[in-house]
Every structure is written in C-alpha cells, then in structure tokens.
C-alpha positions as CSV (number, residue, x, y, z in Angstrom):
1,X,-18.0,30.2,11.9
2,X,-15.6,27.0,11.8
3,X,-13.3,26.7,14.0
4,X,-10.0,25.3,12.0
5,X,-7.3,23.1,13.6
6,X,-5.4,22.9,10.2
7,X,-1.5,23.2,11.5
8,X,1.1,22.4,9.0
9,X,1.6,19.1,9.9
10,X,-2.0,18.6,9.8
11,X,-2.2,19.8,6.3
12,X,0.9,17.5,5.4
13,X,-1.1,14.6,7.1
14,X,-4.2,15.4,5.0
15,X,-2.0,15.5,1.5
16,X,-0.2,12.2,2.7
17,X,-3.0,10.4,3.6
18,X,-5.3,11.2,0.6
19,X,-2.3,10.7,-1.7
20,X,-1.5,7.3,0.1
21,X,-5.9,6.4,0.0
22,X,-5.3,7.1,-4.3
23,X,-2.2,4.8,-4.0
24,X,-4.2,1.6,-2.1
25,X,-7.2,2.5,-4.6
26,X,-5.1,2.2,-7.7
27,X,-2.8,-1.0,-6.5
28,X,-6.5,-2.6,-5.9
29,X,-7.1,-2.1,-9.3
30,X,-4.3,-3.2,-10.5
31,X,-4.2,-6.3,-8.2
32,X,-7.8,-7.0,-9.3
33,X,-7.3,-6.9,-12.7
34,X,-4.1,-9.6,-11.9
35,X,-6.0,-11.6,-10.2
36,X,-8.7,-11.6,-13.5
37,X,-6.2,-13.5,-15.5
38,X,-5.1,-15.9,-12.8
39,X,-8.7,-17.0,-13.1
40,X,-8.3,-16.2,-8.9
41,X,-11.6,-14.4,-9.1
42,X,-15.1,-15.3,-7.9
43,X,-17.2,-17.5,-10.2
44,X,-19.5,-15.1,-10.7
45,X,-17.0,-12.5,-11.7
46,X,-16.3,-15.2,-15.2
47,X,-18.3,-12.7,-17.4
48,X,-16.2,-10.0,-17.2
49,X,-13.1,-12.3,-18.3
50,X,-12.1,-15.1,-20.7
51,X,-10.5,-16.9,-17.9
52,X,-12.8,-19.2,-15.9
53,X,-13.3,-17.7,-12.4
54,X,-13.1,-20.2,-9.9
55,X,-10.3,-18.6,-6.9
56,X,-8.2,-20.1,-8.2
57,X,-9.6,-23.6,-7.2
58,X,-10.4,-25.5,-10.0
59,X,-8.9,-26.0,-13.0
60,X,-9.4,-23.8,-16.3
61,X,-11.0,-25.0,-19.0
62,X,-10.0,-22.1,-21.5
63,X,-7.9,-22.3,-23.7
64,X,-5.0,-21.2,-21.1
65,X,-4.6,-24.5,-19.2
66,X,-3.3,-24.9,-15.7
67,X,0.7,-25.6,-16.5
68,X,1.1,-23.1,-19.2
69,X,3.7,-20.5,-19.3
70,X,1.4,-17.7,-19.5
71,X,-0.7,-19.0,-16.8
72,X,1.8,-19.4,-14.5
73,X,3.2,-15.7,-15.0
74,X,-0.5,-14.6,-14.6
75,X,-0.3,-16.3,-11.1
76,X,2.7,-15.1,-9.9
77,X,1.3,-11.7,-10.6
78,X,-1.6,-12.3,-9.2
79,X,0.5,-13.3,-6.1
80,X,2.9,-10.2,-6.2
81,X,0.0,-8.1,-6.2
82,X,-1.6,-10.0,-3.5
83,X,1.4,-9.4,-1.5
84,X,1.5,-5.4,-2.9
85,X,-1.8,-4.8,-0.8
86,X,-1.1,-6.8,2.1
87,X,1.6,-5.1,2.5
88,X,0.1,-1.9,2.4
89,X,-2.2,-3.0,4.4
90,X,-0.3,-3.9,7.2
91,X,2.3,-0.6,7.0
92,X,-0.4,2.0,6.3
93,X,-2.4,2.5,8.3
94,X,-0.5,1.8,11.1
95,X,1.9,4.6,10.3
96,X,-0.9,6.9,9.5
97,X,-1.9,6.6,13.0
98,X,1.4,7.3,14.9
99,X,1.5,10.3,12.5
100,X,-1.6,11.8,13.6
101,X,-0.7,10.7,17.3
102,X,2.9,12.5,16.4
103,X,1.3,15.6,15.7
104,X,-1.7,15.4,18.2
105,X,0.5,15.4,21.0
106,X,2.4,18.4,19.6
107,X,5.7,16.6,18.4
108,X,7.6,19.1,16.2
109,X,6.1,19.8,13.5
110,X,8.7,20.2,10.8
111,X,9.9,17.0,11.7
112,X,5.9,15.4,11.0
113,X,5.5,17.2,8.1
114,X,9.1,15.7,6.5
115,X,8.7,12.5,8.3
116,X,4.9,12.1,6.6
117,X,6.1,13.5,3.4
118,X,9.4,10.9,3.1
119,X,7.2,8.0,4.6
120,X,4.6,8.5,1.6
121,X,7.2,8.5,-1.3
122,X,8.7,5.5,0.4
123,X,5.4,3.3,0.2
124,X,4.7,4.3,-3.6
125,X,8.0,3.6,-4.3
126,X,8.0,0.6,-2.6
127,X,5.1,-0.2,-4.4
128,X,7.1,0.1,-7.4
129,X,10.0,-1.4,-6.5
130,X,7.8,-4.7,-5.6
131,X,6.0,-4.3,-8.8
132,X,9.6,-4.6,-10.7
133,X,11.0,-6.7,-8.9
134,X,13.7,-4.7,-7.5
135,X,15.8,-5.6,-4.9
136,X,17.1,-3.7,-2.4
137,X,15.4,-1.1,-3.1
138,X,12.3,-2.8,-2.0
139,X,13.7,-3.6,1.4
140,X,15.5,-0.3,1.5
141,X,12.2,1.8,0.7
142,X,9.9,-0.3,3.0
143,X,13.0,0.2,6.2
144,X,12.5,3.7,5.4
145,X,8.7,4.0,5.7
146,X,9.5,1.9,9.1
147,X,11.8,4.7,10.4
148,X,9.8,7.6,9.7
149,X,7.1,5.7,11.8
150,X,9.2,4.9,14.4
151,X,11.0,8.8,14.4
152,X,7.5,10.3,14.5
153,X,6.4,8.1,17.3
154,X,9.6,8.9,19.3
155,X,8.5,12.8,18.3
156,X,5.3,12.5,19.7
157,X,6.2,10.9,22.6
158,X,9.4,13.4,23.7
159,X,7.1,15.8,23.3
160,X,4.3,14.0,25.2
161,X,6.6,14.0,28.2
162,X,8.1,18.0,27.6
C-alpha cells in the first residue's frame, strides 16, 4: 500500500510545476528555432537550416547577409528569446523551491495553493508579455511572480516559528 502525502497545496504544486516544466519546454523551442535563423546555432546544426550555423561568430554567406533588415530582426529575436529563458531560468526554479519549502513547513495552505496558482499565470504571461514586447505589463507580471515567492516564503516561515 502507498502511503500518499498529496495535500492540496501539494496537488497545486504538482499542476504548477508540470504546467511551468511544459512552459520552459515550449519557450526552448521557440527560442531554438530563433536562434536557427540568427545563424546563432552550432555549425553542425547548418543542415537543418538555410542559414549558415556558426554562433553567431562568423559571417553568413547565404543569401541573408550580416546588415540586412531581416537578419537583424532574426537577431534581435534570437536575443529576446535568449533573454525569455534566462529569465525563466533564474525565477523558476527558485520560486518553485520556496513553494515546496512554503508548504513543507505547513504554511497555510489556501494561501500556497493561490500563491502557486497566481505565480504560474504570471511567468506564462510574462513570457508573453516579453514575447510582444509589452511594457508594463512585463515588469508588472514578473513583480507579481516575485511577490507570490516572497508571500509564500513569509507563509512558510510564520508558520515555521507557530
């Protein structure tokens, strides 16, 4: 027989964080497939595009040279996307881990669940906001994945200390 630990909170942990694992698998993508027509790919990689592959180091010799207008919006998106994942990758997982802490130390529970739950629509729409270009929004959806991390923490540690 299993034995389950599967609170609420730890059910909302389990669909945040697999929802935010198909979110950083599918802005990857996306940012690989950028980086494909930035030519920002290894060399080896050159098969699979008609760009030469070369990160970004050496000049093209396709027929999309270095200073043309559609080479320059392939880097920039290339660049935005670049910036898309690091970004994820330094909020993430990092929240993710004050979550579970949150919840593992007993914080309230309701508050996890909405605090998980709001902090997971921020980053996708963050995500989208940065993909657009939209400002504030960006900043305002990436401050509130930022409180929800820092609320939960103060949850777990209030209750930590109760």
């Amino acid at each position: 027989m299993a034995v389950s630990l599967a609170t609420g909170g730890l059910k909302a942990f389990a669909v945040c964080s697999t929802t935010l694992a198909f979110k950083v698998f599918v802005t990857l993508s996306i940012q690989g497939h950028k980086a494909f027509g930035a030519g920002t790919r290894s060399p080896e990689d050159a098969k699979y595009s008609r760009v030469t592959q070369s990160y970004g180091i050496t000049k093209s010799s396709t027929d999309q040279t270095e200073d043309s207008p559609r080479m320059a919006r392939a880097k920039m998106d290339d660049v935005r996307w670049r910036r898309i994942v690091q970004n994820d990758i330094e909020n993430i997982p990092i929240g993710l881990t004050v979550f579970l802490g949150s919840m593992l130390a007993g914080g309230n529970e309701a508050a996890n669940c909405a605090l998980i739950g709001l902090f997971t629509a921020a980053r996708i729409g963050h995500t989208f906001a940065y993909a657009y270009q939209v400002q504030p929004h960006r900043a305002i959806l990436w401050s509130t994945g930022q409180l929800c991390i820092f609320a939960s923490g103060l949850n777990g540690i209030i209750s930590s200390f109760t």
